[in-house]
N, C-alpha and C positions, 0 to 999 in steps of 0.2 A: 179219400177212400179209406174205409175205415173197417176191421175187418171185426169189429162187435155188432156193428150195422149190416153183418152178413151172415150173423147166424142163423136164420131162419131155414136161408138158401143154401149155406152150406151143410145144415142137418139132412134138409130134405134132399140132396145131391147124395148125401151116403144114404140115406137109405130107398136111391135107385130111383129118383126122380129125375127125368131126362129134362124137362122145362129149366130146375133149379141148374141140374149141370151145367146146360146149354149157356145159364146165367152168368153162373158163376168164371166160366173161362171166357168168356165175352167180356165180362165187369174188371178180370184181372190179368187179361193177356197186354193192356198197353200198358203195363206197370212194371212187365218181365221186360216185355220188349225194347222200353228205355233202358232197363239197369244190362242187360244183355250187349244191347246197341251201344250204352256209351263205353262200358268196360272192354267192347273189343274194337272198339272203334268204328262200328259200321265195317268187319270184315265180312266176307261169306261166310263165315261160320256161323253169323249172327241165326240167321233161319233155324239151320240145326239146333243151335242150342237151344232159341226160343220153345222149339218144339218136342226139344228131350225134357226141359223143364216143368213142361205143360203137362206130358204124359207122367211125366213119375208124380206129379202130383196129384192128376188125375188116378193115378195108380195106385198112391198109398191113400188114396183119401179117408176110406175107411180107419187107419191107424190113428187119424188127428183124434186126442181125444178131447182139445178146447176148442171150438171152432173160434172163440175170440183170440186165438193166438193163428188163424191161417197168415194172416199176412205176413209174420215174421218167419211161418214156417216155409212160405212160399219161396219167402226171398232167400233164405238159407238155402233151401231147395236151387235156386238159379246158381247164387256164387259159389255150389259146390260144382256145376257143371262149368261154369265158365274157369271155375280152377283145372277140372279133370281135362276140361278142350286143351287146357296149355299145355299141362305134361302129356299130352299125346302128340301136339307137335312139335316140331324144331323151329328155331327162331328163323331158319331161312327157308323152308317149305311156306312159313307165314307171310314173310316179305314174298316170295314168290308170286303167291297166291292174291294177295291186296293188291299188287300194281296193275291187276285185273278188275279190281273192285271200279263201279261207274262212278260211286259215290262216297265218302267216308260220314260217317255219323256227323260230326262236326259243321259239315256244310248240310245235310239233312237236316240238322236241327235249325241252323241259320236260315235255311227257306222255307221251314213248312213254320218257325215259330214267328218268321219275320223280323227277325233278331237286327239291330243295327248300334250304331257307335258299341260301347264298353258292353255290351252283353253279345256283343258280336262276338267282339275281342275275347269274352272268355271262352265262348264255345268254339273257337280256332283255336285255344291255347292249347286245349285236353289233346290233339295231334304232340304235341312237345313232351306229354312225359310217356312214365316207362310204365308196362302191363300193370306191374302192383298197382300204381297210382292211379290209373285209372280206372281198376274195379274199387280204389274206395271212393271213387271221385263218382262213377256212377249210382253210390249209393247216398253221400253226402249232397252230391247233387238230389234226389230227391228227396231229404232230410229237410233241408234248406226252402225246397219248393211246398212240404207242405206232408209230402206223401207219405215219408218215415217217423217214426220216432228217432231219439238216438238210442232206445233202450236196443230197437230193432236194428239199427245201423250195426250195433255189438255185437247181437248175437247173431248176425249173416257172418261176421266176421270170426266169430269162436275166441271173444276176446273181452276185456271189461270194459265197462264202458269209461274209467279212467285211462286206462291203456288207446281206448279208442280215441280219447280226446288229443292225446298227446301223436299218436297218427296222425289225426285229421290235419291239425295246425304245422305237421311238416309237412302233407301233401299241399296246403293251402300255401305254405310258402316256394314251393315246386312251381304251381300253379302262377304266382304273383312273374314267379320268374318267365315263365313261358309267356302270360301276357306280355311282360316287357320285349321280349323278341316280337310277339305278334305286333307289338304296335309298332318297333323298329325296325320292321321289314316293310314298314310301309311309308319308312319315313323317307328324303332325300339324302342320306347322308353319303357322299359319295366315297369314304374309305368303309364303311358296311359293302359297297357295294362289291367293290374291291376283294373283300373279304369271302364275299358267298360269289363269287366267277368261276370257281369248280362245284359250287354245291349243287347236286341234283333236282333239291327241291324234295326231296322227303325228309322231314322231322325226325330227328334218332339223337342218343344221348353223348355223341359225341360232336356233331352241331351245337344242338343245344348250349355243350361248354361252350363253344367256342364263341359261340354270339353271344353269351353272357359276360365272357367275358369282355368280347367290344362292348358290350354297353357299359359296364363297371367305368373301363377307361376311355371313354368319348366323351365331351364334353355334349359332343351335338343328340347326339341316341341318350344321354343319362338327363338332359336338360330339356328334352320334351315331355318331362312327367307334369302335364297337367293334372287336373284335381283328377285321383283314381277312387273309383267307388270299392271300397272289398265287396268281392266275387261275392260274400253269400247277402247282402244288398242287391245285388245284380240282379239274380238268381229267385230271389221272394216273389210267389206266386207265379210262376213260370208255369205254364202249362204241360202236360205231357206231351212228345213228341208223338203226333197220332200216325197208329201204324198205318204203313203205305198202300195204296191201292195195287191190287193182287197178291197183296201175301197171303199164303196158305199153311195152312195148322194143319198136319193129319195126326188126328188123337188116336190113331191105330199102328198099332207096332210097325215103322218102317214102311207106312205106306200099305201096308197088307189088304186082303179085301174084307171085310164086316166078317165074311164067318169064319177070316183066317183070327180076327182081332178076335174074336167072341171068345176062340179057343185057346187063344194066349192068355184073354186077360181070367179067365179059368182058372190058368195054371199058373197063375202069377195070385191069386186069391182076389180077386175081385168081387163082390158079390154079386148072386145071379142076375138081379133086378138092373145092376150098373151092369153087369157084362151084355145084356138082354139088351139097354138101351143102345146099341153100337150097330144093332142089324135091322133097327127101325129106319125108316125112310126119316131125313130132319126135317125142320122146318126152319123159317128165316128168324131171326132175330131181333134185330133192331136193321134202321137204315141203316148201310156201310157192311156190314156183315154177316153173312150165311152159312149157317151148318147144313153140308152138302152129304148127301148118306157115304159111309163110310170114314162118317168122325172126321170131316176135312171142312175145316174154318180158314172161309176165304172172303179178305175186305173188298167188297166188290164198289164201291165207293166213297169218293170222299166226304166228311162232314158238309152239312150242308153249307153253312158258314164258317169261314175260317175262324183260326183261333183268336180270340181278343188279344190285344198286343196290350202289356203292361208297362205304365211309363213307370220313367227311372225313380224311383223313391229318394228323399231329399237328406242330402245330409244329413248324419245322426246328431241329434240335439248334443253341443256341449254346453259345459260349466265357464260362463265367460265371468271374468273378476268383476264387479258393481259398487259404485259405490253404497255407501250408507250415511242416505240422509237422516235430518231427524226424522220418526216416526210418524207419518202422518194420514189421516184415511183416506181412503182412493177407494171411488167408484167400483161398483159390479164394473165387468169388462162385459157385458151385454151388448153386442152390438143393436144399430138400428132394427127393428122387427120390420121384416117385409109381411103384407098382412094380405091377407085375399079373403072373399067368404068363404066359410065354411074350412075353414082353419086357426089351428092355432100354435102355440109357441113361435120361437125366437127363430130365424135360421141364425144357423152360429158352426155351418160347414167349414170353418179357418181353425189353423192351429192357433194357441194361446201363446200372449205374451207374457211371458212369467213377469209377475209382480216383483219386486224389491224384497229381499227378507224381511226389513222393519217394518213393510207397508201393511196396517193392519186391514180388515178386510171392513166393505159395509155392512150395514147392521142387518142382520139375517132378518126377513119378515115371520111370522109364527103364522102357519094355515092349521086347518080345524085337525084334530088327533080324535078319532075313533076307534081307534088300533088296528093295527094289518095282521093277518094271518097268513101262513107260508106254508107249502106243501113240504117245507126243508125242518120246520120247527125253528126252532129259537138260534139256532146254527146250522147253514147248509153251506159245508164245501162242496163247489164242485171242482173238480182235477178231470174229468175227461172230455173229451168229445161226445157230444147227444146229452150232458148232464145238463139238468133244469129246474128251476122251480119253480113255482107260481104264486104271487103274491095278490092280497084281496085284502080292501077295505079301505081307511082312510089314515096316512099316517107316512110317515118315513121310514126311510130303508140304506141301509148302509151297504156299499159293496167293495171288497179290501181288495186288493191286488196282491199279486204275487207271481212275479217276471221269473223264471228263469232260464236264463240263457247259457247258464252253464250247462243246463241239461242239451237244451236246443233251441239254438239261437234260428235269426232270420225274420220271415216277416210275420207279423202277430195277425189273425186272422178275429177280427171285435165278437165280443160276447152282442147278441140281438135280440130283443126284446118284440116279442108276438101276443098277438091275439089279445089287443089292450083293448078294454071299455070302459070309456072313461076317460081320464087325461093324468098322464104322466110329466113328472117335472125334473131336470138335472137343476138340483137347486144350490149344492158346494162342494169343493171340492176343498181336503184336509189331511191329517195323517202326518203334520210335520213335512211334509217334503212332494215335489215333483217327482217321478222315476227317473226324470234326466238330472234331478239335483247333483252333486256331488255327495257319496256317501258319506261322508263325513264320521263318525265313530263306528261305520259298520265294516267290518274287517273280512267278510266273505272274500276269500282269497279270488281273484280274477277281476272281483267288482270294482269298476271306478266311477260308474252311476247307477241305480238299481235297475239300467235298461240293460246291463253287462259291461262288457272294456276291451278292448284287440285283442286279449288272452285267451275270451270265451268267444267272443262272439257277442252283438248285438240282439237285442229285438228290436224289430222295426215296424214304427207304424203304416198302416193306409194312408196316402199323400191324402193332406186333408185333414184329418182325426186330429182334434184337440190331444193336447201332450194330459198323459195321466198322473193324476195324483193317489198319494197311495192308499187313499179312504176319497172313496166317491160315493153324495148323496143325493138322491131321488126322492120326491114324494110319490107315494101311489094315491089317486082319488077313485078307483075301480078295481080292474083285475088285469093282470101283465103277467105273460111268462117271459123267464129272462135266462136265454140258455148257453152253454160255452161251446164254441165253434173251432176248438183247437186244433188247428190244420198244418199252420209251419211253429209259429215259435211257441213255444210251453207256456202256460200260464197257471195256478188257481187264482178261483173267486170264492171270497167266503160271504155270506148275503146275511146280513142281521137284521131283524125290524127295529129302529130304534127310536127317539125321540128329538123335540126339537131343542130341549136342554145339552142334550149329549152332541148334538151338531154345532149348536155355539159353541159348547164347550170347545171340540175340537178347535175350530177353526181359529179361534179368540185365544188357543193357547203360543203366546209369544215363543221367540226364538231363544230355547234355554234347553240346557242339558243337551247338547246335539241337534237338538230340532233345528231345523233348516231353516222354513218360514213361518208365518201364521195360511193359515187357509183362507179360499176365496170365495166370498160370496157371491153367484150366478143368481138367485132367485130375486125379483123385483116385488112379487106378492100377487100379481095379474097373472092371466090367460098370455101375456105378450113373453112372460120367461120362458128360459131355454128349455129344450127337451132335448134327451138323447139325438146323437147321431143316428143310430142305428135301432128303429122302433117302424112298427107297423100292426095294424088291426087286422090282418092275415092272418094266416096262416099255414105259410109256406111249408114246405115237404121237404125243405133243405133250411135251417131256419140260416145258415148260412149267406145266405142271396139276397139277405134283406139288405138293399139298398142301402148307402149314406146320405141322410137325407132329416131334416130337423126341423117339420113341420107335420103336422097329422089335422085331418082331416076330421073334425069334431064329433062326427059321427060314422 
């Protein structure tokens, strides 16, 4: 969700189109309602807030003067109310009030995402810390998933996004803590047990010490750490927690009726066209939710299928010591070509074995160069979400990476390649280095591969996805758009047309001055070499959704 993707619908909502509005708080209320929900824990206040949230945005909308910045204003908008709920109440009016609660967020998320083993564990841990922690945990948490920036993470917070980073990594280590009780409380240790025989059973920060500190000194609770994934691994591509059937939004001041709302939002400056749409009869929206007259959004049921469950993403690539033989050529890594009619390239849906640094690469084949033409020119970065270019003609194409995980780490969401005619080729990959190399003379403080290091944070690929190198080449023999789908972890692409001298070149440059390896040659010279993972002759309305998948259908 991306809120440059929603400028249309947001212009047209202020200037008093009821269709856009109706859009706009349908498209953006399960985004308040996670960061709402996990920051208060799933209390009863959750409701209120969600829907003071909704109204004052609904209410200042008029004021937004970028509609590309709603998303970040929205979310400011939520953690100013979910601040203002605390200083209104007391810490024991709150305990009061949740031991009423049927359900805490925590176990919500656990059964409507179907959460199991270590993403279980995380979303039981978020009960163990304290309020601060988890309004930033509610926002990091959708940072992670995909849904924030971190520029946006900052400014919910009124804070820099240096400042933020150095927050986030002590909430993460809070976080690591409480998992360890989660898992310890599950273990057999019979002096834990001992230990929690007057405990109630509600998580508070004086527990918390306490069982942390039995795990420190237990042998049996400190020696059950199997492999632990860090949380924002867990966390990558998580879906939003989809709001519950019968909750109700009333977009009208406390409930009021239409002509009480009309005359408030008047005198609150609304404009007439927006104050006007609140006394019309609504209409439905999508399946799941209904704008009922009198400005009340009610989920009248559930998605039709449940939410895809995400498996766990595989350990992050490291730097293991190899040796070094003499220098000697080694094969394309082309696997077997599975062949059917009416297709062609390689499938090659496995991750890559990295080559040896000395191991030079095979000999690149030379296809015919008629030159490409780019809708980007002779340089096109792209840095955002929706950015594209289109490339035409016959010739190669260079595409550069650029990880950063210092910004915002988590799971990397693949650049997708649309509306090919023609046949596309991944023909090498260069740049001196893997992203999982070891940086070796690059001194970006945090980095200890250019995928990130425990400091920052990772980026994390699609189980599956070949490991990136950090110059990847293509032939184009038609026309391909190739677009960035930046959803969790940061990335740019910068897309060059280049030549097949400048590709030898790279790849055939030995291991000197810093450079890590030589590069690898993938092209065989046939219809049977690789193609991208992520390529289709659609043209999707999400280019997002394109499939993984390394075969295309010739026509």
């Amino acid at each position: 969700m991306d809120g440059r993707q929603w400028r249309t619908t947001i212009a047209a909502a202020q200037a008093g189109d009821r269709r856009a509005l109706d859009e706009l708080v349908k498209g953006w209320l399960p985004l308040v309602y996670n960061i709402v929900g996990r920051a208060l824990n799933g209390h009863a206040d959750v409701d209120d807030v969600v829907q003071e949230t909704m109204l004052r945005a609904v209410d200042n909308l008029g004021s937004l003067r970028d509609p590309d910045s709603f998303r970040s204003w929205l979310v400011a908008i939520a953690m100013r109310q979910i601040r203002d709920r605390a200083r209104r109440r007391t810490s024991e009016s709150l305990a009061e009030n949740a031991a009423h609660d049927a359900a805490d967020f925590a176990e919500l998320t656990v059964l409507r995402l179907q959460l199991e083993g270590q993403r279980r564990e995380v979303a039981e841990a978020v009960r163990w810390l304290d309020d601060e922690d988890r309004q930033l945990l509610s926002l990091w948490w959708l940072e992670v998933a995909g849904e924030l920036t971190r520029r946006e993470l900052a400014s919910a917070l009124g804070i820099s996004r240096q400042h933020t980073a150095v927050r986030v990594q002590r909430m993460k280590a809070r976080l690591e803590t409480a998992r360890d009780i989660v898992r310890a409380l599950d273990s057999s240790c019979r002096d834990l047990r001992e230990v929690t025989a007057r405990w109630d059973g509600q998580p508070d920060s004086v527990w918390r010490k306490r069982l942390a500190r039995h795990i420190r000194d237990c042998l049996h609770c400190s020696g059950r750490r199997e492999k632990v994934v860090p949380a924002e691994r867990l966390l990558v591509g998580l879906a939003l927690v989809p709001v519950p059937v019968g909750f109700t939004l009333s977009l009208v001041f406390g409930g009021k009726t239409a002509v009480a709302a009309t005359t408030a939002a008047t005198t609150v400056g609304w404009s007439a066209k927006i104050a006007g749409a609140f006394t019309k009869p609504a209409v439905a929206m999508t399946a799941g939710a209904t704008m009922v007259a009198g400005g009340a959004y009610v989920v009248t049921q559930p998605p039709d299928e449940p939410r895809p469950r995400v498996a766990a993403p595989t350990a992050q690539s490291t730097v293991r010591p190899r040796p070094s033989p003499t220098p000697t050529p080694t094969p394309s890594p082309t696997p077997s070509p599975t062949r059917r009619a009416g297709l062609y390239g390689t499938v090659v849906d496995t991750v890559d074995q990295a080559p040896d640094p000395n191991a030079r690469p095979a000999e690149l084949p030379r296809r015919p160069e008629s030159g490409i033409t780019s809708t980007g020119g002779g340089r096109a970065v792209m840095e955002h979400r929706g950015d594209s270019v289109t490339l035409s003609g016959q010739g190669y194409v260079l595409v550069r990476w650029q990880l950063s995980p210092d910004d915002r780490p988590g799971g990397l969401v693949m650049p997708t390649w649309t509306g090919l005619r023609g046949k596309l080729f991944h023909v090498a990959s260069g740049g001196g280095r893997r992203m999982d190399d070891a940086n070796g003379d690059d001194s970006r403080p945090g980095y200890v591969t250019g995928m990130g290091g425990p400091d920052i944070g990772y980026t994390v690929l699609p189980e599956g996805t070949q490991q990136l190198w950090q110059n990847e080449y293509f032939y184009v023999d038609g026309t391909v758009t190739l677009h960035v789908n930046e959803r969790g972890a940061a990335y740019d692409l910068a897309v060059f047309p280049t030549g097949w001298e400048a590709v030898n070149k790279d790849i055939t440059t030995g291991p000197d001055q810093g450079v890590i390896r030589y590069g690898l040659t993938r092209d065989n010279g046939k219809d049977t070499a690789p193609v991208p993972q992520y390529v289709t002759r659609s043209r999707p309305t999400d280019p997002a959704t394109v499939p993984q998948r390394s075969k295309v259908r010739t026509t």
